[in-house]
VEXROLUM-545652 format. One line per 8 residues: number of its first residue (from 1); their letters; for each residue x negated, y, z negated of N, C-alpha, C. Coordinates in nm, 3 decimals, always signed. Layout:
NUM = A = X Y Z X Y Z X Y Z  ...
END
This chain:
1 = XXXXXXXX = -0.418 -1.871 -0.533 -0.556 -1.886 -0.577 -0.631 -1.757 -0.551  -0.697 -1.677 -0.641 -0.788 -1.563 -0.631 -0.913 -1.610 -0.533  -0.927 -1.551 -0.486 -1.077 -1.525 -0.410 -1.175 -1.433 -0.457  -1.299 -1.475 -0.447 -1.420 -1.383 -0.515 -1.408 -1.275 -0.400  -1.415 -1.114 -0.477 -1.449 -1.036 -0.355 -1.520 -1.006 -0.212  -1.626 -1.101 -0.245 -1.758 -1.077 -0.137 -1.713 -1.170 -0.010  -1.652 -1.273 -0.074 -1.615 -1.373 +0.027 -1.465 -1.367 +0.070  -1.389 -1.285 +0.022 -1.262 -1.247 +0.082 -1.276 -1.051 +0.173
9 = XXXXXXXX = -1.388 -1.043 +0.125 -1.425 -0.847 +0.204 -1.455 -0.929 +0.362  -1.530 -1.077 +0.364 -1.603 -1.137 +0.477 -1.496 -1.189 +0.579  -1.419 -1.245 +0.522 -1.310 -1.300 +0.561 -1.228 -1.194 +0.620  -1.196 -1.091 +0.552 -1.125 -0.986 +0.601 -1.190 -0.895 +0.731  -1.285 -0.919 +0.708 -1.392 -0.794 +0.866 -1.356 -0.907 +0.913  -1.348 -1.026 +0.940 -1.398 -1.144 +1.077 -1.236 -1.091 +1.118  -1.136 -1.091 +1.069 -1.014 -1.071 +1.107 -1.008 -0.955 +1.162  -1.058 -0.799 +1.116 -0.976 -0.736 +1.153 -1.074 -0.729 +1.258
17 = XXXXXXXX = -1.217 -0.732 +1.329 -1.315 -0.698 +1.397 -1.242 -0.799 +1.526  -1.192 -0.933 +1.484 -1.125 -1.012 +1.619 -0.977 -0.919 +1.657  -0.972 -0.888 +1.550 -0.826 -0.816 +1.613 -0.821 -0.678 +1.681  -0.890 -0.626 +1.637 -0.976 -0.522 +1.759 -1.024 -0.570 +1.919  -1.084 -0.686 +1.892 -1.140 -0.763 +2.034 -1.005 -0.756 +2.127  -0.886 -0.849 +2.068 -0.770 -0.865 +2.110 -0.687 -0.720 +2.109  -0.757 -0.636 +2.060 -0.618 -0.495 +2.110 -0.483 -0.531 +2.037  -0.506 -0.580 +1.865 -0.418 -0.608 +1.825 -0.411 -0.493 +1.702
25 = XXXXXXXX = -0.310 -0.462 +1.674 -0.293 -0.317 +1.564 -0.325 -0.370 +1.431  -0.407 -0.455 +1.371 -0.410 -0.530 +1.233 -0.486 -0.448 +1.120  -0.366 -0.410 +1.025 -0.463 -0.292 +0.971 -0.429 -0.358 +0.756  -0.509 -0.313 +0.735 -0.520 -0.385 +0.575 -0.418 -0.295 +0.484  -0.322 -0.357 +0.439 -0.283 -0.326 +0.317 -0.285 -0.330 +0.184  -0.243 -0.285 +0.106 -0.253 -0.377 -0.069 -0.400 -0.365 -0.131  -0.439 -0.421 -0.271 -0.551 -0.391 -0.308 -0.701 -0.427 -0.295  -0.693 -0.484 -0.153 -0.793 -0.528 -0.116 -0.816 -0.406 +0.004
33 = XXXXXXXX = -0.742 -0.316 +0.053 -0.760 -0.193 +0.136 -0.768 -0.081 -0.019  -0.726 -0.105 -0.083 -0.804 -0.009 -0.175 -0.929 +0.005 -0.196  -0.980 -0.104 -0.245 -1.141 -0.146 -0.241 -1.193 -0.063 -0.115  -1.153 -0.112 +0.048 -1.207 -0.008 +0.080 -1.250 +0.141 +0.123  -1.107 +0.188 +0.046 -1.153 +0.306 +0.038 -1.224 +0.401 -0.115  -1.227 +0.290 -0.212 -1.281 +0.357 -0.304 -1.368 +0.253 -0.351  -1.497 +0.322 -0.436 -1.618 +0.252 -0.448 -1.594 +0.212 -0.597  -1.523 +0.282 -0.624 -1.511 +0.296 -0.800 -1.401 +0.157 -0.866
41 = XXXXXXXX = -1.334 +0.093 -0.726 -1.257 -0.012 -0.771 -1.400 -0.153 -0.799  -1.505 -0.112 -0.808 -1.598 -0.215 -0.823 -1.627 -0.191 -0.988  -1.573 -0.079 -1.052 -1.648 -0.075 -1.176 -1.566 -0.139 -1.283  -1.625 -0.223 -1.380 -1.571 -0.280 -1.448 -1.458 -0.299 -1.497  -1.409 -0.164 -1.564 -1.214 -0.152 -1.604 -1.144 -0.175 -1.459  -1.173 -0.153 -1.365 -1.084 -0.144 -1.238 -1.154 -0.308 -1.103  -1.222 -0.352 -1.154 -1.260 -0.525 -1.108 -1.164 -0.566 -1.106  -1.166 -0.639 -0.978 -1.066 -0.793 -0.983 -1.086 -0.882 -0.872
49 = XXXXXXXX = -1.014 -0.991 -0.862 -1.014 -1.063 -0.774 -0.873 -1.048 -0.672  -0.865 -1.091 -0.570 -0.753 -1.083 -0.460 -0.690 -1.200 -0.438  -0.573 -1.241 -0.440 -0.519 -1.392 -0.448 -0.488 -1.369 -0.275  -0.490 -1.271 -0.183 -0.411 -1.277 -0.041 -0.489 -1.144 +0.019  -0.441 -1.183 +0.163 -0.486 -1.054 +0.270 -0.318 -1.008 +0.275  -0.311 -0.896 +0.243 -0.193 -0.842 +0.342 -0.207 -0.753 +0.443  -0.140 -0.739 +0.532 -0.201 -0.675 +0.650 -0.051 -0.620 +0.700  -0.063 -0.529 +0.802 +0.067 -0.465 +0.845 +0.022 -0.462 +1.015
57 = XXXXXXXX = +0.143 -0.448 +1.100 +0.110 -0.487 +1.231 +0.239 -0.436 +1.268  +0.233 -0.362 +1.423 +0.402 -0.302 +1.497 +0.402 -0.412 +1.515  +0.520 -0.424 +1.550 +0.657 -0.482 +1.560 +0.634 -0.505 +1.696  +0.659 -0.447 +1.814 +0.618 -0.517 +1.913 +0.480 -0.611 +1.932  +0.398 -0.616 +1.863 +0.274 -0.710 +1.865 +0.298 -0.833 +1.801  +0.407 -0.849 +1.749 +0.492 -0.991 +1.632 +0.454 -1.094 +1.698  +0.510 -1.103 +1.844 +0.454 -1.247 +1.877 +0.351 -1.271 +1.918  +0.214 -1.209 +1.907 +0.083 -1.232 +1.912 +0.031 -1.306 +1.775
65 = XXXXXXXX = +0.116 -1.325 +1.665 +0.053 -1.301 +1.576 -0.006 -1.469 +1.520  +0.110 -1.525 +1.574 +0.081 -1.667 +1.599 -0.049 -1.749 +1.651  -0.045 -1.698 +1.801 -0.168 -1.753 +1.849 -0.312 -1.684 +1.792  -0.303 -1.544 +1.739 -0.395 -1.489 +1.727 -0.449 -1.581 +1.602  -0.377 -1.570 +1.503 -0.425 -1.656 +1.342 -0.488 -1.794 +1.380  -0.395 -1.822 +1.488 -0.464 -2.037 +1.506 -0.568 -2.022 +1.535  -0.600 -1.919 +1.624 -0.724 -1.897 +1.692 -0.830 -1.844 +1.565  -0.790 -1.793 +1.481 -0.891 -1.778 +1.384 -0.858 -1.857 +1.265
73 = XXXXXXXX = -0.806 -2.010 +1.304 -0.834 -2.096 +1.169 -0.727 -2.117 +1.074  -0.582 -2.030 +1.098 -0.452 -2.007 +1.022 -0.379 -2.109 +1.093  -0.299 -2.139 +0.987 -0.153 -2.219 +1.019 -0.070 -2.117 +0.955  +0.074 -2.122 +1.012 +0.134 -2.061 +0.977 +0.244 -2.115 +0.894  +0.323 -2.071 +0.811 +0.443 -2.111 +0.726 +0.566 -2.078 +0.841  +0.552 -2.204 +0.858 +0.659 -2.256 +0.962 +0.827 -2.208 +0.931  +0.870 -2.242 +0.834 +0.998 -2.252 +0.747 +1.039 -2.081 +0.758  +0.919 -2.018 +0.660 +0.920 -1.892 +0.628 +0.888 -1.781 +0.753
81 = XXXXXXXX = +0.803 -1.833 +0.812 +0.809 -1.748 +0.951 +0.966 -1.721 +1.045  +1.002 -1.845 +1.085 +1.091 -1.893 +1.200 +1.196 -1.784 +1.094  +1.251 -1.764 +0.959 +1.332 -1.703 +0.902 +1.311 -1.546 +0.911  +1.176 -1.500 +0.901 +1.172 -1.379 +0.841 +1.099 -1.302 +0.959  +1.063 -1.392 +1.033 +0.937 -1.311 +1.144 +0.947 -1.227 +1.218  +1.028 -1.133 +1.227 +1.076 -1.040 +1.305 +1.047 -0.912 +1.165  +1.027 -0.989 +1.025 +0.994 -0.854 +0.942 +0.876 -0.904 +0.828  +0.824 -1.021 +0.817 +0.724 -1.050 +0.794 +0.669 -1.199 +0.816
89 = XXXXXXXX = +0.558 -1.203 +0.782 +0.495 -1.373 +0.830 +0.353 -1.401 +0.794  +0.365 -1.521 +0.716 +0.249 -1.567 +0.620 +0.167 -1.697 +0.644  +0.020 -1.708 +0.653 -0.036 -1.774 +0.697 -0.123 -1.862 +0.645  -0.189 -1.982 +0.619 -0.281 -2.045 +0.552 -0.398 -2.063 +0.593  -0.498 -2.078 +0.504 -0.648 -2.172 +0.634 -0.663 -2.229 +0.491  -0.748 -2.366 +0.539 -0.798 -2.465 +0.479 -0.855 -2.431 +0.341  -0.906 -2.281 +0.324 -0.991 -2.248 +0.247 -0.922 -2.185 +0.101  -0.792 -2.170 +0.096 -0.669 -2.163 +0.051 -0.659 -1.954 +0.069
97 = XXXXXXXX = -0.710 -1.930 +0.196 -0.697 -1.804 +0.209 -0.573 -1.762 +0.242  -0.462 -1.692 +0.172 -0.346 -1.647 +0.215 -0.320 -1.515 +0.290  -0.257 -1.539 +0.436 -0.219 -1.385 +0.490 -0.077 -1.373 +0.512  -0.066 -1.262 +0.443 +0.095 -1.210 +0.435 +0.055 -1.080 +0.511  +0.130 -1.063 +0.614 +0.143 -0.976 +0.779 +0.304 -0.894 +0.762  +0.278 -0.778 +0.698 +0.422 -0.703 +0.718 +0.442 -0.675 +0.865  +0.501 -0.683 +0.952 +0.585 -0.641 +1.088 +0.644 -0.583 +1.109  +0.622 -0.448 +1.184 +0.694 -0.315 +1.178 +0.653 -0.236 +1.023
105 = XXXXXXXX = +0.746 -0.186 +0.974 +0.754 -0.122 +0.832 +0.716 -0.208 +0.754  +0.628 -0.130 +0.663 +0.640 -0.232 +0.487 +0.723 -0.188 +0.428  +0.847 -0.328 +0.389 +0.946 -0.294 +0.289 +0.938 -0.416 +0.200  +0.895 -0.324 +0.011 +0.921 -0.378 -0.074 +1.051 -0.305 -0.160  +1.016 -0.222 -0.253 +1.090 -0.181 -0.349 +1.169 -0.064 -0.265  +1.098 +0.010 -0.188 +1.125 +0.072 -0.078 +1.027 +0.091 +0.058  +1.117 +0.133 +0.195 +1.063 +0.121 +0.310 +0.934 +0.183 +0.324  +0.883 +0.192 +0.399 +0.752 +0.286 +0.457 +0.736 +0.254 +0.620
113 = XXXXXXXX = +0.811 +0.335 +0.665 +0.782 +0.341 +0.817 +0.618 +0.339 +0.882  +0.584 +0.252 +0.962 +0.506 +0.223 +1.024 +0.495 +0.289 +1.139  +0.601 +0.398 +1.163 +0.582 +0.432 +1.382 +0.496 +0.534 +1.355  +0.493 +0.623 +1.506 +0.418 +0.731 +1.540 +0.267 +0.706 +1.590  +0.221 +0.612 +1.568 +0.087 +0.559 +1.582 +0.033 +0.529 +1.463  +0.070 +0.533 +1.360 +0.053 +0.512 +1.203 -0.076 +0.432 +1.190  -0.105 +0.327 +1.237 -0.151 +0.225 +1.242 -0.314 +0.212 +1.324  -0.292 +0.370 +1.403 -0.418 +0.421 +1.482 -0.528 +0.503 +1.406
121 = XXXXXXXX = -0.439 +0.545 +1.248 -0.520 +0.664 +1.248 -0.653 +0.609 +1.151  -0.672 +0.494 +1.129 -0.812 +0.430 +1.048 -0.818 +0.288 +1.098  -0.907 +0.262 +1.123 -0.975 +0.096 +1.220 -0.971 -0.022 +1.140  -0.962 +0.010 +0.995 -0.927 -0.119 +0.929 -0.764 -0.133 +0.812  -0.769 +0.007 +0.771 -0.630 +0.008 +0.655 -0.519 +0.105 +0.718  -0.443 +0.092 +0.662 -0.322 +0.172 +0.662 -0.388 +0.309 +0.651  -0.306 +0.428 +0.671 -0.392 +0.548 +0.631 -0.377 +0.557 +0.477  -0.404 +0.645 +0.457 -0.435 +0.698 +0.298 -0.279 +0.714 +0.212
129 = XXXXXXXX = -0.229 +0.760 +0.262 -0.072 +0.789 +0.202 -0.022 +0.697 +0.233  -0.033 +0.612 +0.371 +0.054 +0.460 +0.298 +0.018 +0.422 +0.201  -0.124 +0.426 +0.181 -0.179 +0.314 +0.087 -0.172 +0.361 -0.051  -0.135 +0.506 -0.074 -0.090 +0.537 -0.181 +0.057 +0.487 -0.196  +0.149 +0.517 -0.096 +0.257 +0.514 -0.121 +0.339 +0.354 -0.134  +0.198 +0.272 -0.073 +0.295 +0.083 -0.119 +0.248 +0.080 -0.233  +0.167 +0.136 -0.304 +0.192 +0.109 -0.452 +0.247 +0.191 -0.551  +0.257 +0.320 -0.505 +0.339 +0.384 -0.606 +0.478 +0.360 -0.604
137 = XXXXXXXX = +0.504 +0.275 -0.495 +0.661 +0.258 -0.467 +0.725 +0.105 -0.554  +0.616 +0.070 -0.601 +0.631 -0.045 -0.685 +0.711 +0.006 -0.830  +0.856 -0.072 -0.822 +0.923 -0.019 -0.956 +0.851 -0.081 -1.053  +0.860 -0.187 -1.092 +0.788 -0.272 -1.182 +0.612 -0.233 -1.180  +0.572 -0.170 -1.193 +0.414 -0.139 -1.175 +0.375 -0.167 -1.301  +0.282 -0.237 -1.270 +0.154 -0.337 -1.347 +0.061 -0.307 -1.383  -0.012 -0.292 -1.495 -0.151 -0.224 -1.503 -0.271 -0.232 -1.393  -0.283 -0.367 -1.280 -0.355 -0.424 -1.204 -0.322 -0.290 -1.097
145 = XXXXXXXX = -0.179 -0.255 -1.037 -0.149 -0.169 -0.938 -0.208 -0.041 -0.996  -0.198 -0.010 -1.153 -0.176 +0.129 -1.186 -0.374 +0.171 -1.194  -0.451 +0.065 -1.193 -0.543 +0.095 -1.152 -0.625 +0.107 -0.997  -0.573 +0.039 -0.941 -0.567 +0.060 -0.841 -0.560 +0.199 -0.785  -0.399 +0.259 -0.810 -0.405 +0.386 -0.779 -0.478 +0.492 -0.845  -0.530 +0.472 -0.981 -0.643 +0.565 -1.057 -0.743 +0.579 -0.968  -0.797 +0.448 -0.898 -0.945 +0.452 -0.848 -0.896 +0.503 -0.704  -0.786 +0.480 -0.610 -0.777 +0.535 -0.484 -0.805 +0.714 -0.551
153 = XXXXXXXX = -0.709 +0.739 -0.601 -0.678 +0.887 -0.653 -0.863 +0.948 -0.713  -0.951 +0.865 -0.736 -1.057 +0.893 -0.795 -1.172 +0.945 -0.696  -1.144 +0.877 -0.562 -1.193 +0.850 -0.454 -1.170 +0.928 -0.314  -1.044 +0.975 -0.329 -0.987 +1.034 -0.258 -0.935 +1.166 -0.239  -0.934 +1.256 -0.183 -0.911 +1.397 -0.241 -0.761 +1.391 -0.173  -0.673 +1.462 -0.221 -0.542 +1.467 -0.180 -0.534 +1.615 -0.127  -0.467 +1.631 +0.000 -0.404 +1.753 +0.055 -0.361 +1.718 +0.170  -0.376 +1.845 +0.233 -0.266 +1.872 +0.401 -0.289 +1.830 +0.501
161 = XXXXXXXX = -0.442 +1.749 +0.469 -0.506 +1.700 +0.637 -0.414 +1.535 +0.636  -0.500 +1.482 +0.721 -0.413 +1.325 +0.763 -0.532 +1.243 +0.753  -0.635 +1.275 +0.805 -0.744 +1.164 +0.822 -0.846 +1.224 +0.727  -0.896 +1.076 +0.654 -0.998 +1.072 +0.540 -0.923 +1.117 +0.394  -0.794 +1.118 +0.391 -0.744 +1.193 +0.294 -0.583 +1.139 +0.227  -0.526 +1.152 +0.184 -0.424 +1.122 +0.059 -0.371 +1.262 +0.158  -0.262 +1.261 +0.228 -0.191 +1.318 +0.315 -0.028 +1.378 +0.230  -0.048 +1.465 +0.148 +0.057 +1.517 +0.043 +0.160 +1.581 +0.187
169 = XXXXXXXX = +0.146 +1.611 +0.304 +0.262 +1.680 +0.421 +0.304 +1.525 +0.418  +0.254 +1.401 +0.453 +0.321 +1.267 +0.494 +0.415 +1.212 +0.385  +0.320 +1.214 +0.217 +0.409 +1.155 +0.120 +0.548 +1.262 +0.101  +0.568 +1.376 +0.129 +0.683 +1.475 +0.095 +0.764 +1.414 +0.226  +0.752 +1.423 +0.299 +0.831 +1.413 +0.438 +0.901 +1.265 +0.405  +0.835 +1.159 +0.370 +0.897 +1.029 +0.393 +0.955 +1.075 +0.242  +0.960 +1.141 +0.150 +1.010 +1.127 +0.000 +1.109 +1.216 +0.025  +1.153 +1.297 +0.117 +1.273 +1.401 +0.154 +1.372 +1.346 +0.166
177 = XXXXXXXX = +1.326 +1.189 +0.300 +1.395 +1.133 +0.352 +1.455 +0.999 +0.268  +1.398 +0.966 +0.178 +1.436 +0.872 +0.113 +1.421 +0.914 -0.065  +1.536 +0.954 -0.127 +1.571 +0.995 -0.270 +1.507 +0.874 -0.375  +1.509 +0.749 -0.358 +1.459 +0.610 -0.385 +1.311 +0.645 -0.417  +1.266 +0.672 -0.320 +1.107 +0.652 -0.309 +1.071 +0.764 -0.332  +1.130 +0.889 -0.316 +1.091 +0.953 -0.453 +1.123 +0.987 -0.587  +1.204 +0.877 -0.628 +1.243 +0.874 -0.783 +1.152 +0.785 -0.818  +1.111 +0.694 -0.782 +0.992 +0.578 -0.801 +0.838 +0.642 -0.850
185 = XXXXXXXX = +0.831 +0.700 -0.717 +0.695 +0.775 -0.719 +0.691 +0.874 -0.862  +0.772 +0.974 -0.870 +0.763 +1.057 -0.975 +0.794 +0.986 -1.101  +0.832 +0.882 -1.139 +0.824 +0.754 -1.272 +0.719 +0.759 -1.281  +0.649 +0.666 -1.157 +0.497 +0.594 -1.168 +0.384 +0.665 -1.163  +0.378 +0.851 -1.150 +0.257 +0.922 -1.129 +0.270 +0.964 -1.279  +0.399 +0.973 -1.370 +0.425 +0.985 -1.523 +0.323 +0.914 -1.613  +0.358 +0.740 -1.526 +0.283 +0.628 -1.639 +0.163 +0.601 -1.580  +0.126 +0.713 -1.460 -0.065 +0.697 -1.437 -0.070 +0.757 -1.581
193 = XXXXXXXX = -0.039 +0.929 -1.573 -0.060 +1.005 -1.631 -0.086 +0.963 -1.773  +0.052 +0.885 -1.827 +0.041 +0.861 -1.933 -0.098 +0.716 -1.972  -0.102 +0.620 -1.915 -0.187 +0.607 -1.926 -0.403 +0.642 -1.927  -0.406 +0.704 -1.827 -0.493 +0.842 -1.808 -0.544 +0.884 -1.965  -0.404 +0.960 -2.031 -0.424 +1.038 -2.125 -0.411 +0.941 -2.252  -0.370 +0.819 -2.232 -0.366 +0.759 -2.400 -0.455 +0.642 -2.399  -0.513 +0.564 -2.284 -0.627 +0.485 -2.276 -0.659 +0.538 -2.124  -0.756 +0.613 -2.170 -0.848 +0.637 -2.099 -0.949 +0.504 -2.046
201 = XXXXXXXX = -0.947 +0.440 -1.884 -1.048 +0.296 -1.829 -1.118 +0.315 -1.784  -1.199 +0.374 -1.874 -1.317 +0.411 -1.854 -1.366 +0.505 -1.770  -1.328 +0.626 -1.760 -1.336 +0.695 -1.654 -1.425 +0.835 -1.757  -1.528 +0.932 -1.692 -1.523 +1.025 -1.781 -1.469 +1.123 -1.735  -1.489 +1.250 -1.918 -1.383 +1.323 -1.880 -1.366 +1.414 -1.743  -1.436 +1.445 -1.668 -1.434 +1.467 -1.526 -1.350 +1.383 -1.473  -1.393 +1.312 -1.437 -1.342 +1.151 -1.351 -1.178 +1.144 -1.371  -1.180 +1.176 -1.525 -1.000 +1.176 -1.573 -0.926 +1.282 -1.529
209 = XXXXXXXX = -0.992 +1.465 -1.528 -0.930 +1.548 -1.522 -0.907 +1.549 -1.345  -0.996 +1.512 -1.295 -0.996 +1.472 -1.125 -0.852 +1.402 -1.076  -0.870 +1.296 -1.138 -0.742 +1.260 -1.086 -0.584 +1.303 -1.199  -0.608 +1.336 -1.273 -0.495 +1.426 -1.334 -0.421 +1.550 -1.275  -0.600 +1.592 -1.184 -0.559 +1.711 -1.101 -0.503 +1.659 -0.996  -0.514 +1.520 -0.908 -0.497 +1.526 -0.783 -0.276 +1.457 -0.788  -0.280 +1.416 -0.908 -0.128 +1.395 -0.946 -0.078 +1.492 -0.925  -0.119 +1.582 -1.010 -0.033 +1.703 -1.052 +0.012 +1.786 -0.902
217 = XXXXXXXX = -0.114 +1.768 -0.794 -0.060 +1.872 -0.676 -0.001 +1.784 -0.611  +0.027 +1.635 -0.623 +0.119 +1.563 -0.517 +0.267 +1.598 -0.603  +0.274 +1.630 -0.706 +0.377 +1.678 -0.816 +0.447 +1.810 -0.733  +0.357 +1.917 -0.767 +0.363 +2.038 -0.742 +0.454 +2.034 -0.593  +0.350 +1.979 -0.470 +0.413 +1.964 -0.352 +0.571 +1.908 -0.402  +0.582 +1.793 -0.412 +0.735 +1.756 -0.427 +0.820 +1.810 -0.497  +0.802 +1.893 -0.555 +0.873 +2.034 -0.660 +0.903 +2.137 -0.523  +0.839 +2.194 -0.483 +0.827 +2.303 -0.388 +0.941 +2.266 -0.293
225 = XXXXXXXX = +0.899 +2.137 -0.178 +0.939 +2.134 -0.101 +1.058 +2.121 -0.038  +1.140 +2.225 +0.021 +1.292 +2.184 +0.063 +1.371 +2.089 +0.071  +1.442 +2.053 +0.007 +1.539 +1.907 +0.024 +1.635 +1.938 +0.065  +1.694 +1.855 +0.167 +1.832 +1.841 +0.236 +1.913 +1.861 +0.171  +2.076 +1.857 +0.218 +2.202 +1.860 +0.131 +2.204 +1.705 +0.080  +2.183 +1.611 +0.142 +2.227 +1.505 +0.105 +2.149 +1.444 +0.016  +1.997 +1.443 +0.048 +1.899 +1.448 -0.094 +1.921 +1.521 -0.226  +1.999 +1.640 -0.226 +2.062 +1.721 -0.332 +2.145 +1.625 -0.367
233 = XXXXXXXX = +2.228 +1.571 -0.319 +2.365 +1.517 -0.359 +2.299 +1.374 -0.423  +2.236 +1.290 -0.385 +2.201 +1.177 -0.422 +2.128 +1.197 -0.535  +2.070 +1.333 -0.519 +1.984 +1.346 -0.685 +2.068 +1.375 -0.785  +2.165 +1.425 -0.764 +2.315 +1.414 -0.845 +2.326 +1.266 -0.916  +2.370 +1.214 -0.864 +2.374 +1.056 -0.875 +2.281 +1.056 -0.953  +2.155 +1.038 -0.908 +2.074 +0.993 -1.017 +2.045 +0.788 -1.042  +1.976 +0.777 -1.143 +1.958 +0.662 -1.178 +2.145 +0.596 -1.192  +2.250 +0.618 -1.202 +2.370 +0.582 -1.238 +2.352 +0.453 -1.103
241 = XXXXXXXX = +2.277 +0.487 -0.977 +2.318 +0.402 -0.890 +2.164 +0.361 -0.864  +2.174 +0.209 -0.846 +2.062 +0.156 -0.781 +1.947 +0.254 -0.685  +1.814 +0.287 -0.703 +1.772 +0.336 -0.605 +1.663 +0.241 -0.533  +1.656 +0.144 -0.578 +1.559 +0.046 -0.516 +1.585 -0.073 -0.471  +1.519 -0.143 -0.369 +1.528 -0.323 -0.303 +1.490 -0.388 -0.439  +1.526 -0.495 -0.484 +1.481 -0.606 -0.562 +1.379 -0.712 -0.484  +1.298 -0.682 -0.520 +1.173 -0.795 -0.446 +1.126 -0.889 -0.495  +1.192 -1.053 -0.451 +1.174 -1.181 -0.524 +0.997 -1.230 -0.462
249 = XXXX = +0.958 -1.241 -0.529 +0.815 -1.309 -0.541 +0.869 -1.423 -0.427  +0.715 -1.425 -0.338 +0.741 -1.519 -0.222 +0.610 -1.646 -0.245  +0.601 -1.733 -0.338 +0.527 -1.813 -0.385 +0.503 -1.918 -0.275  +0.439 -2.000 -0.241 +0.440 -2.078 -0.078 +0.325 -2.165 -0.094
END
């Protein structure tokens, strides 16, 4: 069930502001942490509604996660927890608000490591390059995701720093290490592009060449940057071999 924005943005501060109280790492993922970092996901072509909270949390904090939700009104998916909860775990309240809680890493189509303090460096979302990188890592990408990343990219200036920013040193480093996730990424910054340039959503031409520009230098960077022997070798390979997880829809 979608939720109206205003009343799922409300829902989302009461959570993450208690989870702060508790000294718990609860930080927003997915396109409802887009929203808040860009203002421009409010304008008409790029509107929507949110059917779930997803949220990401270390791995050592997993078994807090239980009492913490009851305490704010969640039941948990009993079945689906007790199976998966050591790498994710999904929650209900009365109001048909859904929270899906990645644990440790987010892994869909491909991984995204969570360590180092990852999770410290902004008080409510993932940083900026996760939050680029769980959706560009989406093989199947959707017009709903591909705007998404127009308006982060619109919003956001991309380069070398870490905080307040689209972190192009973080997305190269994890794309060195994994050949997958960057064969994905360089598909899906193609069919921004191409979309961008053949329906333009409403953006003007500024607005378009902005983020055309801010593709092109996360491009540029991953062109440049040194790759291993074994990243050489796998780029050999090529598409001939699987480079991605298959991710079955978790309906509940």
């Amino acid at each position: 069930m979608a939720t109206p924005a205003p009343e799922i943005l409300t829902e989302m501060h009461r959570l993450i502001e208690a989870a702060h109280e508790e000294k718990l790492h609860l930080r927003l993922i997915g396109g409802l942490a887009v929203r808040v970092h860009s203002p421009n996901a409010e304008r008409e072509h790029f509107k929507r509604d949110y059917p779930d909270m997803d949220f990401v949390i270390y791995k050592k904090e997993r078994r807090r996660l239980e009492p913490f939700f009851s305490k704010m009104g969640y039941s948990g998916d009993r079945t689906f927890n007790l199976l998966n909860g050591d790498r994710r775990q999904i929650f209900f309240d009365t109001n048909g608000h859904r929270i899906d809680v990645f644990v440790g890493d987010f892994e869909m189509c491909h991984k995204l490591p969570m360590r180092d303090d990852r999770l410290k460096t902004h008080p409510i979302t993932v940083p900026l390059a996760e939050l680029f990188l769980s959706k560009i890592q989406i093989v199947e990408l959707n017009r709903k995701d591909a705007l998404d990343l127009i308006a982060l990219l619109l919003d956001n200036e991309v380069g070398f720093r870490d905080e307040n920013i689209v972190s192009i040193e973080r997305i190269t480093r994890l794309c060195i290490k994994d050949w997958g996730l960057y064969k994905t990424l360089t598909i899906n910054i193609s069919r921004l592009e191409h979309l961008l340039v053949n329906e333009n959503p409403g953006l003007s031409e500024e607005e378009r060449q902005t983020v055309l520009r801010r593709i092109n230098t996360i491009r540029r960077a991953l062109d440049k940057v040194n790759k291993p022997i074994l990243w050489k070798l796998r780029d050999k390979v090529g598409t001939r071999l699987k480079w991605y997880t298959e991710v079955e829809e978790v309906n509940r």
